[in-house]
C-alpha positions in Angstrom: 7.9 14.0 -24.6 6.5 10.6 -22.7 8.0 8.6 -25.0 11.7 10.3 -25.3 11.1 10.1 -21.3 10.6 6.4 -21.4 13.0 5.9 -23.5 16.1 7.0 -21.3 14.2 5.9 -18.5 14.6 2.0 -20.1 18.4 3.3 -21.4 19.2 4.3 -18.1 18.7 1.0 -16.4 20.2 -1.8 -18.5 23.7 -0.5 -18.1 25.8 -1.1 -15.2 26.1 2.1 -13.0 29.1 3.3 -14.7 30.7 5.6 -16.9 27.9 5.8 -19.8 25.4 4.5 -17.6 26.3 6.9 -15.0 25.6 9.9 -17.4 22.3 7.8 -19.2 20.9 7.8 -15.5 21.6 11.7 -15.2 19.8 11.8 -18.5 16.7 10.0 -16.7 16.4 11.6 -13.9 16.9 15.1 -16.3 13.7 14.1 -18.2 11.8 13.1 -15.0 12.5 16.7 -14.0 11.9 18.1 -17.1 8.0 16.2 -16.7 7.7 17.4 -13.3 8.3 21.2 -13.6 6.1 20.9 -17.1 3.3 19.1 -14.6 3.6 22.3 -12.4 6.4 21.7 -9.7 8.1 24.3 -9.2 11.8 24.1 -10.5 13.7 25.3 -7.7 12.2 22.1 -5.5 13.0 19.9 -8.6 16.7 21.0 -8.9 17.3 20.7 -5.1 15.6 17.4 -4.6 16.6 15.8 -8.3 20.1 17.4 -8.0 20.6 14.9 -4.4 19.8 12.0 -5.5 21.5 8.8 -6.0 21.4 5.5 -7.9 20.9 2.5 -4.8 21.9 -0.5 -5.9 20.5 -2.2 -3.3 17.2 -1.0 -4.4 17.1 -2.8 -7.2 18.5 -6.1 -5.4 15.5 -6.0 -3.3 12.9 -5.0 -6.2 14.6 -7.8 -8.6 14.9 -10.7 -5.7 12.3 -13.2 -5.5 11.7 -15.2 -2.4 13.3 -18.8 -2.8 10.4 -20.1 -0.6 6.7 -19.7 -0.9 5.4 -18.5 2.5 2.6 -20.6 4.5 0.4 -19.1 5.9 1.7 -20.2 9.5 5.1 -18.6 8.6 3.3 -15.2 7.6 1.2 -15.2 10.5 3.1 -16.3 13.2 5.4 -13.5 13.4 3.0 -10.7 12.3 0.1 -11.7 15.3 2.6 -11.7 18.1 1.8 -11.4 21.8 3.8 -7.9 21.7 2.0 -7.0 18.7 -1.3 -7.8 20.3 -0.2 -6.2 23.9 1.0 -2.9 22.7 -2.1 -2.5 20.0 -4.6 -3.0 23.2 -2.2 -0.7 25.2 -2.4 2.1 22.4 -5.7 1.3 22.0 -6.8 2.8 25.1 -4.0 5.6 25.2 -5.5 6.9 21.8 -9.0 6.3 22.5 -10.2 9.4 22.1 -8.3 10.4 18.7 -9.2 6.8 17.3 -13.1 7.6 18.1 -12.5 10.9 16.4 -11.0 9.2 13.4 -14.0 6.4 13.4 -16.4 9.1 13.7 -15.1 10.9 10.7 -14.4 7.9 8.5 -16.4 4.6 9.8 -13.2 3.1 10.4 -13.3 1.2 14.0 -10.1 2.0 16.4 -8.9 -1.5 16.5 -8.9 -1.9 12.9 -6.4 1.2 12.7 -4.5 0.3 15.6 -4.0 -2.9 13.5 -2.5 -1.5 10.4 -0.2 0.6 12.0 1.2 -2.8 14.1 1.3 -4.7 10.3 3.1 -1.7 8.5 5.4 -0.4 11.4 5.2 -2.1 14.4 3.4 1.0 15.8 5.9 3.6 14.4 9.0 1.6 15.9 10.5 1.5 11.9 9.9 3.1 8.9 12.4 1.9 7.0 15.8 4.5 6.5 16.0 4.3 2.5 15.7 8.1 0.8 12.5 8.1 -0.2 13.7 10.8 -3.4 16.3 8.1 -4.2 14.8 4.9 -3.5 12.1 6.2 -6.1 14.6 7.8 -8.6 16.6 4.4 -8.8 13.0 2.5 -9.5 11.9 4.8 -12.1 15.2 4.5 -13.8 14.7 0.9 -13.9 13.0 -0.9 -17.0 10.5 -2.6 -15.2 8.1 -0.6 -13.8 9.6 2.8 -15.3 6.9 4.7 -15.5 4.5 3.8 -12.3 7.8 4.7 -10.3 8.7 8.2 -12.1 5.1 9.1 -11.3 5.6 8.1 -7.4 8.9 10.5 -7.2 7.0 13.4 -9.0 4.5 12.8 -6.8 7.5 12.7 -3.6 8.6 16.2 -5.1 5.0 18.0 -4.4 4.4 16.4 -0.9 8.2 18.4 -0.5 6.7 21.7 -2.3 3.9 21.5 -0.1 6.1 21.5 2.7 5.1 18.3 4.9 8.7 16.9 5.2 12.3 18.0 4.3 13.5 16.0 1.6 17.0 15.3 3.6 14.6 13.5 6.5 12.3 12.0 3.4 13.1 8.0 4.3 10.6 5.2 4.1 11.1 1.9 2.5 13.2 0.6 -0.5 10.6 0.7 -2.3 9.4 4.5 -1.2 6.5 3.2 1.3 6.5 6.2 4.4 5.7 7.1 7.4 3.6 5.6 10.5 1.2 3.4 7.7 3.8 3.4 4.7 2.0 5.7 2.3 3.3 5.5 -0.9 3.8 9.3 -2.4 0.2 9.2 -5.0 -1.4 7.8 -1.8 -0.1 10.5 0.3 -1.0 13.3 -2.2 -4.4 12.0 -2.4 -5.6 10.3 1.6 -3.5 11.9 3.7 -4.7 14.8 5.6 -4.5 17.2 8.9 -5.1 15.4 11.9 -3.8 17.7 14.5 -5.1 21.3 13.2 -1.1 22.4 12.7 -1.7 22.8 8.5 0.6 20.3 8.0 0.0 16.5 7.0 2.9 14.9 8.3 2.6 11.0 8.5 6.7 10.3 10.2 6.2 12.9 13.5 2.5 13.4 14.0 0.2 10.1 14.9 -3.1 11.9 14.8 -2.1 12.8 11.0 -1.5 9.5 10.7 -4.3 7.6 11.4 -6.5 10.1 10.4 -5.4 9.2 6.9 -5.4 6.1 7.6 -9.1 6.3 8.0 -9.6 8.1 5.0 -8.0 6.0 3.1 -9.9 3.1 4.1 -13.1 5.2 3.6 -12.5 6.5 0.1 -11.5 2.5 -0.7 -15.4 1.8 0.8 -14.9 0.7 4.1 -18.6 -0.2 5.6 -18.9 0.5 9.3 -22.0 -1.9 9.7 -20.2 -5.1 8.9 -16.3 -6.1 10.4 -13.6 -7.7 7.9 -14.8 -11.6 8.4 -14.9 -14.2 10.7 -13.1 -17.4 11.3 -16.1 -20.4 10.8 -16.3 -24.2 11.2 -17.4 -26.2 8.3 -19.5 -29.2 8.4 -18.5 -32.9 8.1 -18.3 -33.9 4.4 -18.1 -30.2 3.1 -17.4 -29.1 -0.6 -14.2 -27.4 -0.1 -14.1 -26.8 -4.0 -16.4 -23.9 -3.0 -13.3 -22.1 -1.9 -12.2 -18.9 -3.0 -12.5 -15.3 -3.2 -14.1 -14.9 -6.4 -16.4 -17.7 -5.1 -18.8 -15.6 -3.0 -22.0 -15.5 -2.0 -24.8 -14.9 0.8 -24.2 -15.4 4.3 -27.8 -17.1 4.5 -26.1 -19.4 2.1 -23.7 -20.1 3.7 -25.8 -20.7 6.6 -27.9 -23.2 4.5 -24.9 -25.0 4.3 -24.1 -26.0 7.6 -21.4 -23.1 8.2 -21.3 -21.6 11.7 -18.8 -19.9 14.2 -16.6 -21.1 15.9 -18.5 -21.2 19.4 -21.5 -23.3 17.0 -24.1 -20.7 16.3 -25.0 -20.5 12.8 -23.1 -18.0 10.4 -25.9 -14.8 10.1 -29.1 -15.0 8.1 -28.6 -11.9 6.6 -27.8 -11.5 2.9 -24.1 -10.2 2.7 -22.0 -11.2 0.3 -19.2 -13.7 1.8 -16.4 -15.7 0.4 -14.7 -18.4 2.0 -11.1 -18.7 2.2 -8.7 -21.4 3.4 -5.0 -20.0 3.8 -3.3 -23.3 4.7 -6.0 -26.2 3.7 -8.6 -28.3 4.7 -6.3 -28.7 7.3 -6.0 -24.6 8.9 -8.7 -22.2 9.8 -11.3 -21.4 7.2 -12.3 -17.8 7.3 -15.6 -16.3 5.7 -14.5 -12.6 4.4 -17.2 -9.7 3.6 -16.8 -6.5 1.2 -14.2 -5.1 3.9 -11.4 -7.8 3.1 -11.7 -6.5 -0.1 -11.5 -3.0 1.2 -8.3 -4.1 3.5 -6.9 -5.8 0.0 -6.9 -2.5 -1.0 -4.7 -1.5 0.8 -2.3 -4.7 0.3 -2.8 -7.0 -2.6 -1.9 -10.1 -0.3 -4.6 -12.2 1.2 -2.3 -13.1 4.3 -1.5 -9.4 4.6 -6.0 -9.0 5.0 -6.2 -12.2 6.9 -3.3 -11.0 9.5 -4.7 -7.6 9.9 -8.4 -8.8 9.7 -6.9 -11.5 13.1 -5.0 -9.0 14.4 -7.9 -6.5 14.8 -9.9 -9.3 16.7 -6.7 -9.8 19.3 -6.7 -6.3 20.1 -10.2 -6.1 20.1 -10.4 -9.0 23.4 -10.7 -12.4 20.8 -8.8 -15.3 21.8 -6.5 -17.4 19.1 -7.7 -19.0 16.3 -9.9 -22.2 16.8 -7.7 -23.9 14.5 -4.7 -22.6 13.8 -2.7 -23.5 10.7 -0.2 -26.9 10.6 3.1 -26.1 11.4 4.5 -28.9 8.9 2.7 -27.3 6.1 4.7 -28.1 2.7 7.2 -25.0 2.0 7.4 -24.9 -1.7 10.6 -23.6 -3.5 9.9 -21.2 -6.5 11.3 -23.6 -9.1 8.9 -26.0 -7.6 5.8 -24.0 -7.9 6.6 -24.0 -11.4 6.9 -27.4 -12.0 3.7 -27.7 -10.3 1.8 -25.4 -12.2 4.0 -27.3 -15.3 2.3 -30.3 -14.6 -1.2 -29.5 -13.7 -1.1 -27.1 -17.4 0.7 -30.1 -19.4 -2.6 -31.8 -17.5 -5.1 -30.2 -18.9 -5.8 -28.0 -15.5 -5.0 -24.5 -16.3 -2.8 -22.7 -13.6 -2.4 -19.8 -15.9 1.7 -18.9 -16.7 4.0 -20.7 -14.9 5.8 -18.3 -12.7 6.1 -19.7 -9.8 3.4 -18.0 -7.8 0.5 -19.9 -5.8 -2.2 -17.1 -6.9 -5.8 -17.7 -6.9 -5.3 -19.2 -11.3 -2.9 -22.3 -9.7 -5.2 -22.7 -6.9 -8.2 -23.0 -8.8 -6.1 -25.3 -11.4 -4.9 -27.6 -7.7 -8.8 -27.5 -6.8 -10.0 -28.9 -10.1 -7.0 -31.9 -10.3 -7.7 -32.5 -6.8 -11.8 -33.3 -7.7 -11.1 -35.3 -10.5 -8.5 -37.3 -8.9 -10.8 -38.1 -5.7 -8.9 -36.0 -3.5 -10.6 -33.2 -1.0 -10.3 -30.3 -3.2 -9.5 -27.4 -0.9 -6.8 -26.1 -3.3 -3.8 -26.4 -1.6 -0.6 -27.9 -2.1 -0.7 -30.5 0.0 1.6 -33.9 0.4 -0.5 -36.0 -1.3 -1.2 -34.1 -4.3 2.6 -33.5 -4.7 3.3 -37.0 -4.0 1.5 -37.4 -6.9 3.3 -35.2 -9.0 6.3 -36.1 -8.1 7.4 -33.3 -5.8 8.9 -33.3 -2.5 8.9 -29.9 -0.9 11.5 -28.5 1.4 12.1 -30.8 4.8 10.3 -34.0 2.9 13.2 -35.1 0.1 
């Protein structure tokens, strides 16, 4: 049965979106139902929901298009840590203080760290995106690439229906099925998301106590620690090792302490023995932040380290903290796709292995940068700098 499902799933999505392809898509969406009402939904919610939807095109523009650019991490940040964003989180801060102590006493989570998330996912509930949810996820798991993760996100879309938390007419969210005030995809919902208001319902579009009580629990079950925060930003010494970089690179904050690190008001970094990692988003150049177990948590939540680092910052603004000490260079190289893989080209035909050549800066190419930038006498912090792609022979975006 998985595989015959599969199989006009794949079918369904490498013809255009007509005639035959029209009717293979019908046939998809017919063996997703068929899987859901033999995994226990009930029929008559599968017909209704499964009957309505529709093949977005657009959907698959967005989930196929790769940004031209990669991001620095001053272009990420900049419009994410806004002085709105930072104003309204203190503002709701204190007009939900007493449901955010609620949810921190239930889950460990701390109010700012809440408010935070719901600035970074929705601008504190101003837009949840107005894709169908039921759709958005029909057209993704009718789509070869990542078939079968998506038909299990709109089966799981058809129970949070059953159970009655949303209508599937007012069921919108992202493109890519995210909902509600924290953008819960469906498996998340079905599993974190709970009652926050005592009406039996767990609705995460209309009710903000539902909201960031899931938000909470979500963080908890990912194993948030309420001793420690998310990180810190920290001043390194003159002459430091920035090859010691990295995420996987971590270890104790008496270490790190050893080494000279400290805040950025002098004192040394703790002398406790927490694990720590020390990350440097945009260079020898930027801030350098030291990140405990709850970035990782927060990276649970969002893969992307400038997604952790902007909630992580973010949290601290609401929570009183001033700017960053040093904030990232604004002329920071902006790479072009086809350029990050000639980069990662050139450091492989090198000897420095960046891993597959696709065009992402992940931690394999920046590791590969690191090691090309210590043997060729350079301060190895990792990063694509001017210099280093001097070298190489590439001139990023404002610098032909």
């Amino acid at each position: 049965m998985k595989k015959m499902f599969l199989v006009a799933t794949l079918v369904a999505a490498l013809a255009p979106m007509e005639g035959l392809a029209e009717s293979a898509f019908e046939a998809c969406i017919g063996d997703i139902r068929a899987k859901a009402v033999q995994e226990g939904v009930d029929a008559d919610v599968a017909d209704r929901v499964l009957g309505s939807v529709r093949h977005l095109d657009r959907v698959i523009e967005l989930d196929q298009r790769q940004p031209e650019f990669s991001t620095p991490f001053v272009d990420y940040l900049g419009p994410r840590v806004t002085t709105q964003r930072i104003d309204q989180g203190r503002a709701l801060l204190q007009t939900h203080r007493a449901l955010l102590e609620r949810v921190q006493a239930a889950t460990g989570v701390p109010p700012a760290y809440l408010v935070a998330f719901w600035g970074m996912e929705t601008n504190y509930g101003s837009y949840f995106g107005r894709t169908s949810v039921p759709s958005a996820l029909a057209t993704l798991a009718c789509d070869p690439r990542r078939a079968e993760y998506f038909a299990e996100e709109l089966i799981a879309a058809l129970r949070i229906i059953e159970e009655g938390a949303i209508p599937f007419e007012r069921m919108e969210g992202s493109w890519a099925g995210a909902m509600g005030h924290v953008q819960f995809m469906p498996s998340v919902f079905l599993r974190y998301a709970v009652d926050g208001d005592g009406d039996g319902k767990r609705d995460l579009w209309n009710s903000i106590p539902d909201a960031m009580m899931s938000a909470g629990n979500f963080l908890n079950a990912l194993g948030w620690d309420p001793k420690y925060r998310w990180g810190r930003e920290v001043v390194l010494p003159q002459g430091f090792d920035y090859s010691q970089a990295g995420r996987t690179a971590r270890r104790p904050l008496n270490e790190w302490r050893r080494l000279g690190v400290t805040d950025v008001h002098g004192n040394p970094v703790a002398d406790i023995d927490l694990e720590a990692a020390l990350l440097l988003p945009a260079g020898h150049l930027g801030p350098a932040f030291l990140v405990y177990p709850n970035f990782n948590v927060i990276m649970g939540w969002n893969r992307s380290e400038f997604f952790a680092l902007a909630v992580g910052h973010l949290a601290d603004r609401i929570s009183g903290a001033g700017r960053l000490y040093r904030p990232p260079p604004a002329d920071a190289a902006r790479l072009s796709r086809a350029q990050v893989v000639q980069l990662q080209s050139q450091l492989n035909d090198k000897g420095f292995n960046s891993g597959e050549a696709d065009g992402i800066l992940g931690p394999a190419t920046r590791n590969a940068i690191s090691q090309y930038q210590l043997a060729n006498g350079m301060i190895a912090d990792g990063f694509p700098e001017e210099t280093l792609l001097a070298r190489l022979g590439i001139a990023p975006k404002g610098h032909q």
